[in-house]
C-alpha positions in Angstrom: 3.0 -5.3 21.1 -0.5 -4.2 21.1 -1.8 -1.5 18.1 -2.4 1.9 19.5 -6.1 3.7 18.8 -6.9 6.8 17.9 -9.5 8.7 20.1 -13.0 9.3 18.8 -12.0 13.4 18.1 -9.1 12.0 16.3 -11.4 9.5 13.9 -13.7 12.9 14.0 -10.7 15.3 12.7 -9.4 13.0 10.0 -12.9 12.6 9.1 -13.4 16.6 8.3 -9.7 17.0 6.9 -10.5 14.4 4.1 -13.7 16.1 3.5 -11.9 19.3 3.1 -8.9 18.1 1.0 -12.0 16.2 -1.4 -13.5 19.5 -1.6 -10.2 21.8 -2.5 -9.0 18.7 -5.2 -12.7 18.7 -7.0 -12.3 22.5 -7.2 -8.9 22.6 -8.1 -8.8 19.4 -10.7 -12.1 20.4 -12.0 -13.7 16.9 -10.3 -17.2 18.0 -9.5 -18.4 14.8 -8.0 -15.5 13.7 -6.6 -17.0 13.3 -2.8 -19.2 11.1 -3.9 -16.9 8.9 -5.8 -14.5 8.7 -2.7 -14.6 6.9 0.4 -12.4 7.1 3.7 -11.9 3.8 5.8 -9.7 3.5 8.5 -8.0 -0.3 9.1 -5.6 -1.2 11.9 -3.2 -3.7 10.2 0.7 -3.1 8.7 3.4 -0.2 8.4 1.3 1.5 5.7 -0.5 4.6 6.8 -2.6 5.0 4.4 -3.4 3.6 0.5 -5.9 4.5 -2.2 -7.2 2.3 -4.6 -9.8 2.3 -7.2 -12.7 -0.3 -6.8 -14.4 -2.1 -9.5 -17.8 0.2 -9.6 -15.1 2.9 -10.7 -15.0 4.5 -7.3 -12.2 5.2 -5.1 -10.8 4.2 -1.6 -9.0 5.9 0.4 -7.7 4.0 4.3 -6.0 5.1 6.7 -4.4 3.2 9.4 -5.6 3.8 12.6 -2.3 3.4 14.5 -1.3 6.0 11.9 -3.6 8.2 13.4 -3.0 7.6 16.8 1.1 7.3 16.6 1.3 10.9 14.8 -2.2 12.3 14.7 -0.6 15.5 12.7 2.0 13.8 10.1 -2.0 11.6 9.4 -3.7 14.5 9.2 -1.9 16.7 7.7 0.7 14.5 5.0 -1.3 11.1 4.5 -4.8 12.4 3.8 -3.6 15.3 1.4 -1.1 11.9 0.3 -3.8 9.5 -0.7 -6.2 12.0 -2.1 -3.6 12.7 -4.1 -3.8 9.4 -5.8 -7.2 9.2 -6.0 -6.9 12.5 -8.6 -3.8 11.0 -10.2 -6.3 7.4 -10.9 -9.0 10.0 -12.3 -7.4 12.7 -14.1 -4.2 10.5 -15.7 -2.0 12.9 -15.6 0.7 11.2 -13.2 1.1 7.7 -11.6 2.4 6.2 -7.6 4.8 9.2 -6.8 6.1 10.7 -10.1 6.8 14.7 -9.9 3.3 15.2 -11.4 1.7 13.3 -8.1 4.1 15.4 -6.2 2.9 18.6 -7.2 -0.9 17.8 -6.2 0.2 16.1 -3.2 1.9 19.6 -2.3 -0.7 21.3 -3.3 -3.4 19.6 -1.4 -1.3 20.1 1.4 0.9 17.2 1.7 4.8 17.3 2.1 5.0 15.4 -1.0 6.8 12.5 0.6 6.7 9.1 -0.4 7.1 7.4 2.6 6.5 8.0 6.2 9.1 7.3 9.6 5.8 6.4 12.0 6.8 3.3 14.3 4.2 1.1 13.4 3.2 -2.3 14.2 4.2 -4.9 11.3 1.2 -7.0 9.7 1.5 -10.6 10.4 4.4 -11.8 8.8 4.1 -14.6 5.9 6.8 -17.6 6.4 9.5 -17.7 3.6 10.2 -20.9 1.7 13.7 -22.1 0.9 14.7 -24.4 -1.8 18.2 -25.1 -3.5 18.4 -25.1 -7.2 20.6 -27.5 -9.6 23.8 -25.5 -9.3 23.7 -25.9 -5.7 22.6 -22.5 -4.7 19.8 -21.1 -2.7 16.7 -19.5 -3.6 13.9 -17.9 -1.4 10.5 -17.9 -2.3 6.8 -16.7 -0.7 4.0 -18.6 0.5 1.7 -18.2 -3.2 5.1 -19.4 -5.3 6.1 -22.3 -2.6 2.5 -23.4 -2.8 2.1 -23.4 -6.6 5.1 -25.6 -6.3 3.8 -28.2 -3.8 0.5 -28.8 -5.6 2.1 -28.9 -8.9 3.0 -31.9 -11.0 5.7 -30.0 -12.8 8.6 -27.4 -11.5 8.3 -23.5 -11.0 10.5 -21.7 -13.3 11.7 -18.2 -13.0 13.5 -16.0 -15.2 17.2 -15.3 -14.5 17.6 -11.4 -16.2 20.1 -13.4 -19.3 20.5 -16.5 -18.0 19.0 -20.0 -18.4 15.8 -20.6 -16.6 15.7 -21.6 -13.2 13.2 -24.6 -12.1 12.4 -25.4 -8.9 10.7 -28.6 -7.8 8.9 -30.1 -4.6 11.7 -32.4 -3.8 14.1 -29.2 -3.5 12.5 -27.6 -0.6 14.5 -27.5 2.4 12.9 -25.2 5.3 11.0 -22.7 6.3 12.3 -19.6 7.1 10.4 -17.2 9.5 
């Protein structure tokens, strides 16, 4: 399946919107330079539609996926932009966190539904292969690409914790396949 675009007066719309919902959230969270301190991206990768983060200079980042834009121009437009800017001003002002009722309430009023998720079909990012390995007692356990590696280069087992029980260890020699 290929990733839908957006056309260039969709880009050009979502542009201004997240201009406009910087300007009402400075005003109304008393953030005077937040358009400065913010910057909109657009990437094409995943079932996210859109993310904030803050950067190491102390600035912000705002994305939004461009099959986002292009599957559901106005849900993008009008819920994930108000969404993620809603973030950024939870990172700056500390008030709330991810999507607590405090992040709610500026998400609504920015705009946004207030949703945490979205229903857009989107294309999937490439998927990492799982690793399966079977424990002492027999059982099964699945494990990532960053864990199974740390296993295979290691000299010594993984251990995880197991919520009351005895620690789990797994070791090179347990692997059995790879699941995709």
């Amino acid at each position: 399946m290929s990733i839908r675009t957006p056309t260039a007066e969709q880009i050009k719309a979502a542009k201004d919107k997240f201009e406009a919902v910087i300007t009402m959230a400075a005003g109304m969270y008393n953030i005077p330079d937040l358009s400065r301190r913010v910057t909109l991206t657009f990437y094409s990768h995943g079932k996210r539609a859109g993310y904030a983060k803050r950067l190491l200079s102390g600035n912000f980042l705002v994305a939004i996926n461009y099959e986002a834009l292009a599957v559901d121009y106005n849900d993008t437009i009008e819920d994930t932009i108000p969404h993620e800017i809603a973030h950024v001003v939870m990172f700056i002002t500390k008030k709330g966190r991810n999507h607590d009722k405090v992040w709610k309430q500026c998400c609504m009023a920015l705009g946004g539904t207030g949703k945490r998720c979205h229903d857009l079909d989107l294309t999937p990012a490439k998927r990492h292969a799982k690793y399966e390995y079977r424990l002492i007692d027999g059982s099964l356990r699945t494990v990532g690409p960053k864990i199974h590696n740390k296993i295979q280069r290691g000299n010594r087992g993984y251990h995880f914790k197991n919520r009351g029980g005895p620690k789990l260890f797994l070791f090179a020699e347990n692997f059995m396949r790879v699941i995709y």
